[in-house]
C-alpha positions as CSV (number, residue, x, y, z in Angstrom):
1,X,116.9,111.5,118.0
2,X,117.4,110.2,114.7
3,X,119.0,107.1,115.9
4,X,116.3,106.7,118.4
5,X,114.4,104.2,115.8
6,X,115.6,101.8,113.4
7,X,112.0,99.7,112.9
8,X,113.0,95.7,112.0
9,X,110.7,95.6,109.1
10,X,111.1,91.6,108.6
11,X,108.9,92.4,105.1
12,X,111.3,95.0,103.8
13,X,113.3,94.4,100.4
14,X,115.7,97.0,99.2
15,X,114.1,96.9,96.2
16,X,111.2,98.9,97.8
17,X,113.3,101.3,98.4
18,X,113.9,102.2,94.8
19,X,111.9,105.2,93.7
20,X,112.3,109.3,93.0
21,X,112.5,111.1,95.7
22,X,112.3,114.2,94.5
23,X,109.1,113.0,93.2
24,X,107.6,113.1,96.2
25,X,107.0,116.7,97.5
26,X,104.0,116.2,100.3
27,X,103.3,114.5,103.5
28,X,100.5,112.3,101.7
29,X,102.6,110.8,98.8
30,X,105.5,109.5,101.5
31,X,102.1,107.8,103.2
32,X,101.3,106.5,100.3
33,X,104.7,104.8,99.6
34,X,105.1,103.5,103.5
35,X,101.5,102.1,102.9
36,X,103.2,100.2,100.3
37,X,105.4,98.6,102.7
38,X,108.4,101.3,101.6
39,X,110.8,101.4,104.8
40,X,112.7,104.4,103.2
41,X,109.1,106.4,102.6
42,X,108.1,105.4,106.5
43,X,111.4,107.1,107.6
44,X,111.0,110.1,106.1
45,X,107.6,110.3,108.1
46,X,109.6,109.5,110.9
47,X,112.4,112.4,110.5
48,X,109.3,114.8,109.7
49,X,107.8,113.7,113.1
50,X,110.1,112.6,115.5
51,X,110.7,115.8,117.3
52,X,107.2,116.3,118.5
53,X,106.0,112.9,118.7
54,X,109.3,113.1,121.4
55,X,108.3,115.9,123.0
56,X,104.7,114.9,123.5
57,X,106.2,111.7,125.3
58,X,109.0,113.8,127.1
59,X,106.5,116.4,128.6
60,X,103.8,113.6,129.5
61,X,106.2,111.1,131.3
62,X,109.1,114.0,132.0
63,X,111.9,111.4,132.0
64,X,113.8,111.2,128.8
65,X,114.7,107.7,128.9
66,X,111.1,106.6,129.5
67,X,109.9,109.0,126.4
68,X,112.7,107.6,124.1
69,X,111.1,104.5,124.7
70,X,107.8,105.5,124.4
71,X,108.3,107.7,121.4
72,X,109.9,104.3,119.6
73,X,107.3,102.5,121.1
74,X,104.4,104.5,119.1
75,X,106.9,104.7,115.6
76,X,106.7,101.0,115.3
77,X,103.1,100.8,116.4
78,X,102.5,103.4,113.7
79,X,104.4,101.2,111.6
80,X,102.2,98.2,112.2
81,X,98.9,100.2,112.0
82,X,99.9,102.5,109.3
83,X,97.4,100.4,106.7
84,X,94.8,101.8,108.6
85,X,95.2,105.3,108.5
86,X,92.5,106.5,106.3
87,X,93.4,110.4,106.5
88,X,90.1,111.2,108.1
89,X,92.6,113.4,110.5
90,X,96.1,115.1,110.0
91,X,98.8,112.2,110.2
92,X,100.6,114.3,112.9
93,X,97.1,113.9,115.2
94,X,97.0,110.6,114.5
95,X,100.6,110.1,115.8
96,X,100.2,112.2,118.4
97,X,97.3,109.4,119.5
98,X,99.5,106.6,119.1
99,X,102.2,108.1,121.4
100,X,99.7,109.4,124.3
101,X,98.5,105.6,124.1
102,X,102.1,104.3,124.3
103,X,102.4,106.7,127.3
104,X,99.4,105.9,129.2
105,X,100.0,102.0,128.5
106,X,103.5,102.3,129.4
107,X,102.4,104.1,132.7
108,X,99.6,101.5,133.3
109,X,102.2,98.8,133.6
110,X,104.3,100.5,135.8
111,X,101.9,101.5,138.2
112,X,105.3,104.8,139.4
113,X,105.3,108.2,139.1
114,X,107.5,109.6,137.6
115,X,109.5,112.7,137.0
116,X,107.6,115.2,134.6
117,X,107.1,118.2,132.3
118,X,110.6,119.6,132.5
119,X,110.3,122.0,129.4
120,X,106.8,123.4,129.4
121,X,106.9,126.5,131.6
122,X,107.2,128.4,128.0
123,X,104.0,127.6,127.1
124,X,102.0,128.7,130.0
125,X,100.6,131.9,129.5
126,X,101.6,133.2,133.1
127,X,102.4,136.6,134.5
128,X,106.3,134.7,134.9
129,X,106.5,134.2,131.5
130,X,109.6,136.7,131.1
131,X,110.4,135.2,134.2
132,X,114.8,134.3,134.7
133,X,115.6,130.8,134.3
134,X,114.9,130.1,138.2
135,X,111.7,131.2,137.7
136,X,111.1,129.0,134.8
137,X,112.5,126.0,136.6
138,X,109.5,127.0,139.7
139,X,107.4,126.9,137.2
140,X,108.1,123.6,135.7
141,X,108.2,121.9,138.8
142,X,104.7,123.0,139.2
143,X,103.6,121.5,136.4
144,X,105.1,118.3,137.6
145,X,103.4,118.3,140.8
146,X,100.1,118.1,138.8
147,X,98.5,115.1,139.5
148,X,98.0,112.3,136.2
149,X,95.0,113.0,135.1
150,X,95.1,117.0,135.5
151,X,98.5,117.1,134.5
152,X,97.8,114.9,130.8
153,X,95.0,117.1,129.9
154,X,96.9,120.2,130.1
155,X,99.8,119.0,128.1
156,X,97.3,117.9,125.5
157,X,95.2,121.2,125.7
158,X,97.2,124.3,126.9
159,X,100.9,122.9,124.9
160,X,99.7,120.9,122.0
161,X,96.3,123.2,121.7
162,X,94.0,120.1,121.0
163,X,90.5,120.5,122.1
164,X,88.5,118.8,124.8
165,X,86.9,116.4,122.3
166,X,90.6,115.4,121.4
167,X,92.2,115.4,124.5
168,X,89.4,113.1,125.8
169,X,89.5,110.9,123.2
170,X,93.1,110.1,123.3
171,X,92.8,110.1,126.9
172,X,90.0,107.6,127.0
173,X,87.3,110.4,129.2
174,X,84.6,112.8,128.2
175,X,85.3,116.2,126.9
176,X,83.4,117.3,130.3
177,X,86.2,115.2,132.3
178,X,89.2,117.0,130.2
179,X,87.0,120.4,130.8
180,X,87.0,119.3,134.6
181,X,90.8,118.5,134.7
182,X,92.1,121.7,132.7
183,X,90.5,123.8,135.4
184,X,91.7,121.5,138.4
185,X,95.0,121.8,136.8
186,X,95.0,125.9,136.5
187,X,93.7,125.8,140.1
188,X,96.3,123.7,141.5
189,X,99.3,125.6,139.6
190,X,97.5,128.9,141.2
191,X,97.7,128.0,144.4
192,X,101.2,126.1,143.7
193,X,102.7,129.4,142.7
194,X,101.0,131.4,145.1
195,X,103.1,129.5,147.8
196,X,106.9,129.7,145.9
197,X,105.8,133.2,146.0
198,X,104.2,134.2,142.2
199,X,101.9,136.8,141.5
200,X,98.6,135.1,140.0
């Protein structure tokens, strides 16, 4: 993944590049330096983040080429915006918003579905949870049947454990829609695994 993003910073001099890195030993002072317009501080953000900014895209879209993109997508938007994060939330929630709005934008355009959720059956809390990989795989399909709107919510709330307030914020809906989803989705995935034969 670490080849996933190379950002064309057109106002980037080597010379910004120049500084101590062992200097640096938390999140906030690499933010401070890529607020400076420091390319090399902004990828070590990057390398700290990629993984789950990727995954977050991966398990909302499901199809690794479109979460590539997307996960690049929100990098260089963070990139662009990165002046304007105040710290008034952790800089890992405030990627995670950038991506979900890469996702939903990306999706917007498109106006497909697309394949989904391939590696979340390990964070449901389900009776198959020690269940063999075939199981798993059931289980994951599931998940992808879930329609949009059910389907973002849970990723947000039961994988990435934000609450309603946060979910619906990044999902542009009230934390009684999110509330509203999350149970449509449990219901669904009941009576989905009910028929391939679960115990629920």
């Amino acid at each position: 993944m670490e080849a996933l993003l190379t950002p064309n910073f057109s106002d980037y001099s080597p010379s910004m590049a120049v500084f101590n890195e062992s200097a640096i030993t938390d999140e906030a002072g690499w933010i401070a330096r890529a607020q400076q317009a420091d390319a090399g501080a902004f990828e070590k953000l990057y390398r700290m983040h990629i993984d789950k900014v990727y995954g977050l895209c991966l398990r909302m879209t499901g199809n690794v080429a479109e979460a590539e993109d997307c996960a690049q997508e929100a990098f260089i938007q963070a990139w662009n915006k990165l002046d304007r994060f105040r710290g008034d939330s952790a800089f890992a929630t405030w990627l995670h918003r950038i991506a979900v709005n890469s996702v939903l934008g990306r999706m917007r355009k498109s106006k497909r579905e697309q394949d989904r959720i391939h590696a979340v059956g390990e964070a449901l809390e389900s009776p198959v949870a020690d269940a063999d990989t075939g199981e798993m795989r059931d289980l994951a399909k599931a998940v992808d049947r879930l329609p949009e709107g059910a389907r973002h919510v849970f990723v947000l709330y039961a994988v990435y454990g934000y609450s309603h307030e946060e979910a619906g914020d990044m999902l542009g809906i009230a934390p009684g829609t999110s509330k509203a989803q999350l149970h449509r989705a449990r219901r669904l995935l009941a009576q989905q695994l009910t028929k391939e034969g679960f115990e629920t």
